[in-house]
N, C-alpha and C positions, 0 to 999 in steps of 0.2 A: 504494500500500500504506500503512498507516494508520503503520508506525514509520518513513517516509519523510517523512510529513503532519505526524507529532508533530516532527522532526528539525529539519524546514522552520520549525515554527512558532515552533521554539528559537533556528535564526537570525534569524529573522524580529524575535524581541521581545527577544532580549540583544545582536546586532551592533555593533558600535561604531559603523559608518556604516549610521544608515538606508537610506538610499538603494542604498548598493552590496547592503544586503542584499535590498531588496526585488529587487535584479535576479537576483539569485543564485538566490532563491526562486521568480521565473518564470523563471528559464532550467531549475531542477533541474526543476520540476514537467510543465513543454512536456513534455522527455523522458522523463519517467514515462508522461505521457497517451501521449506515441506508443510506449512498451511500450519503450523501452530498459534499465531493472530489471527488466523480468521472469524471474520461477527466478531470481534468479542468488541463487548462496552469500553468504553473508554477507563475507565475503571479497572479493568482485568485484565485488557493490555497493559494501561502501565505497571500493574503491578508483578507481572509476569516478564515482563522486558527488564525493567528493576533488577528481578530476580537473579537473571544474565548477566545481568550490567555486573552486579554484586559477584557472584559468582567466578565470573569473568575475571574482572580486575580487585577485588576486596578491597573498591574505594567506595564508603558507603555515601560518599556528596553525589553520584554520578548514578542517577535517575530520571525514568521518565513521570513525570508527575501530570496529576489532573489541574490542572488550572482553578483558584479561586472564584469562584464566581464574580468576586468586585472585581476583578482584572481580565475578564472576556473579553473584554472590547479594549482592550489594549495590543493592536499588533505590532509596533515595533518595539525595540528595544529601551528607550526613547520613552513610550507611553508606559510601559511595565514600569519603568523606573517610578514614573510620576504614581501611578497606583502603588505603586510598596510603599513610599513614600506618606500617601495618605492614610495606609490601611497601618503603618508605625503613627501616625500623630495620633489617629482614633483609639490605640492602643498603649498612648500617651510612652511612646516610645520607648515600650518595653519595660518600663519603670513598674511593676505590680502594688511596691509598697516602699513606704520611709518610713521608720519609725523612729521613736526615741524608747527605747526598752529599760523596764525598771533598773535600776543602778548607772543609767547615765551609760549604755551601749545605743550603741546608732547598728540600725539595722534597715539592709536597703536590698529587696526582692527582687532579683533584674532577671527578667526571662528572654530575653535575646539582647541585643547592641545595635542601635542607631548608629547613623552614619553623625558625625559632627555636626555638619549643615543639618540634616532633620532634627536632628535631639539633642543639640550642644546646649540647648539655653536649660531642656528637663533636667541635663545631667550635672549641669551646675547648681540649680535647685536642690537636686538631690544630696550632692555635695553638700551645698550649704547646711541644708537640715539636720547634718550629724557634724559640723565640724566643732561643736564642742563636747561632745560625747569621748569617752575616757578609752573606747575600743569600738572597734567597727566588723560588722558583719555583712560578709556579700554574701546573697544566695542566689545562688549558681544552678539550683537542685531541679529546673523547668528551663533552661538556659538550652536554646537550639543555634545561636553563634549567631553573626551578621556582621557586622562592618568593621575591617581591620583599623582604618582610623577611629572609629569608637574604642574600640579597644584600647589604644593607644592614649587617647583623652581618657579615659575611667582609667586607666592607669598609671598615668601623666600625676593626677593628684594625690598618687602615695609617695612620691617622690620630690626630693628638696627643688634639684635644678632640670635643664635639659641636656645631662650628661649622663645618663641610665639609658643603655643601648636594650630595650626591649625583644626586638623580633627580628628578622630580615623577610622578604617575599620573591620568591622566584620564579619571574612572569615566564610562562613557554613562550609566549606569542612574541613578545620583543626581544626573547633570553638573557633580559637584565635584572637586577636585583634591589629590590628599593628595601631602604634600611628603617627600623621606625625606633623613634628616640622619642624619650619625654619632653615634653613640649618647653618650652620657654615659656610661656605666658598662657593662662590659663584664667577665666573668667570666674574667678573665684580662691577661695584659699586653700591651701593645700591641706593633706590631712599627714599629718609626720609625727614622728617620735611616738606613735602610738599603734600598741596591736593590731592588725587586719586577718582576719581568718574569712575563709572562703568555701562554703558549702559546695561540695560535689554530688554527682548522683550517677549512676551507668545512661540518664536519657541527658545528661551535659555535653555539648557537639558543640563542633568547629569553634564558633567565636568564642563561645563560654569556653570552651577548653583551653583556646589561646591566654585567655583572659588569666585563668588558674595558673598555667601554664607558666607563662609568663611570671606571674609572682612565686611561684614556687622555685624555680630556676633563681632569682634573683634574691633568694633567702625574706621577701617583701611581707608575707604570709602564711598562716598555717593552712593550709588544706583539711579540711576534714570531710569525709561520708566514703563514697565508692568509687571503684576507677570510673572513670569516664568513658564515653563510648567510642571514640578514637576517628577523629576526622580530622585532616592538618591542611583539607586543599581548597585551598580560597577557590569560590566557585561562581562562573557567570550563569543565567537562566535566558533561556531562549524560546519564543514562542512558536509551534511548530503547528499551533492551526487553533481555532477559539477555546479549544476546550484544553489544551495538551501543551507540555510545555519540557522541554530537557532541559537540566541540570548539570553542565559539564564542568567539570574541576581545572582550572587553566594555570593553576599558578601551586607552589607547595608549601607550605613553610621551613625557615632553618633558624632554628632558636641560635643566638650569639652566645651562649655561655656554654651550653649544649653539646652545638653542632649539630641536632638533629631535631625532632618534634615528635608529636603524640599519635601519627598515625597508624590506625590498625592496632595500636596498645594502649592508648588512653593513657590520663594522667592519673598518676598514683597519687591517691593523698598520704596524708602527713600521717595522718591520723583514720585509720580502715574502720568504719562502724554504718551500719544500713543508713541510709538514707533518711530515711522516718527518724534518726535520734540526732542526726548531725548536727540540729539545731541547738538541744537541749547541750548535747556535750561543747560543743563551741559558745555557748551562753555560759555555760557554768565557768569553762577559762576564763573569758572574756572579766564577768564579777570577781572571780579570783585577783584575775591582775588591778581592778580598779580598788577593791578591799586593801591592795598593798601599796600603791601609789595616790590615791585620791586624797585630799587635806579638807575637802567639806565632809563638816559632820552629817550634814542631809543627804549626801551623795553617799558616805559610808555605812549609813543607818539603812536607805535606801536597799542597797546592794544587800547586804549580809539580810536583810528582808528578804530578795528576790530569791539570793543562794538558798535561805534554809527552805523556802517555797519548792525550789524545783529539784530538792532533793538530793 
């Protein structure tokens, strides 16, 4: 079928690995010619092409997916942008929750990552709403990735200056490498000399994972929950007809302190406990550390409140 031909030809010419794509590309097409897509809903191809995809290459970014429904009418690449774009502000760009949690911890629920331009002004908000809190917690635990400069901005503010070498990315398409470094200048205050721990879960991908990733490598953070689900390929989306859309991986990442990234192995945390408790066990350090360094008596009455509560 011709938007299976066009999907193929997507991997085929943006794949980060030639080679694995070309196999991808005659393993998906064999089983077209022997009629394994035939009739099937849009639905049970992609998830059946997926399957190959997967199988194929064990890059789990490189899918054919069903199309959004707010983004049908978006055919170029061009228009898809402007709808992710809209369908991230309605979803107040990924931001779930800020809190201020009892004993003076800052707690901020982030399930994917804005690009700077959509969500720089939410994630300075966000910023701001904990930076007097005594330790900070990201939850990472619903975190499906998105934008390498967000990333880099959410990151930018646990660090003093713009001399912490974060990431590097290596484009197939141009075969250069753009480097990403904490920013110089940042709409807001930084958050420094204070704890950051980072909730994991095995559904934390691509961005989320960089995100971990990244502070864990730079000793910035504790990790705590489960490995992650291991996705390290920055990836474009391409529409291949109203309803259907491929996901091809075009770029890889190379951690700087590293030398390599979380692909296929996910990030180990620090700290190995289910998902469901990472919360509580990263709250309880979190009051620990504020009980030893905080000098308000309401901040420390506060905490030793909170600790004997959760146990």
């Amino acid at each position: 079928m011709q938007l299976l031909n066009s999907a193929l030809a997507l991997v085929q010419q943006h794949y980060i690995f030639p080679e694995t794509a070309a196999e991808v590309v005659a393993t998906v097409a064999a089983r077209a010619a022997a009629g394994d897509y035939d009739d099937l809903d849009d639905e049970t191809l992609a998830a059946r092409v997926t399957e190959v995809f997967l199988a194929t290459s064990g890059d789990k970014h490189l899918r054919l997916l069903v199309r959004s429904p707010d983004h049908r009418t978006a055919t170029t690449e061009e228009e898809a942008e402007a709808a992710w774009a809209e369908t991230q502000r309605l979803g107040n760009h990924h931001i779930a929750a800020v809190q201020r949690l009892d004993g003076n911890i800052g707690y901020i629920d982030l399930r994917g990552v804005a690009s700077p331009g959509d969500g720089g002004t939410a994630i300075a908000a966000a910023m701001e709403l904990v930076t007097h809190t005594g330790a900070l917690i990201f939850d990472l635990r619903r975190n499906r990735g998105g934008d390498p400069e967000g990333v880099q901005l959410w990151n930018s503010y646990l660090f003093p200056d713009s001399d912490t070498h974060l990431n590097d990315i290596y484009d197939g398409g141009t075969r250069s490498t753009r480097q990403f470094w904490t920013l110089a200048h940042l709409p807001g205050r930084r958050y420094l000399d204070r704890p950051v721990y980072v909730l994991t879960s095995s559904f934390t991908f691509s961005g989320g994972e960089e995100f971990a990733y990244n502070l864990k490598a730079l000793g910035r953070a504790t990790l705590i929950g489960e490995v992650t689900r291991g996705g390290a390929h920055p990836t474009r989306r391409f529409p291949v007809s109203a309803t259907l859309e491929v996901a091809v991986p075009n770029a890889r990442s190379i951690n700087p302190v590293t030398g390599t990234n979380w692909e296929g192995t996910g990030v180990v945390p620090d700290v190995a406990t289910p998902a469901e408790e990472a919360l509580r066990v990263a709250y309880r350090g979190a009051l620990q550390h504020v009980l030893s360094t905080a000098t308000s008596h309401a901040v420390l009455a506060e905490a030793q409140e909170a600790l004997t509560a959760a146990g």
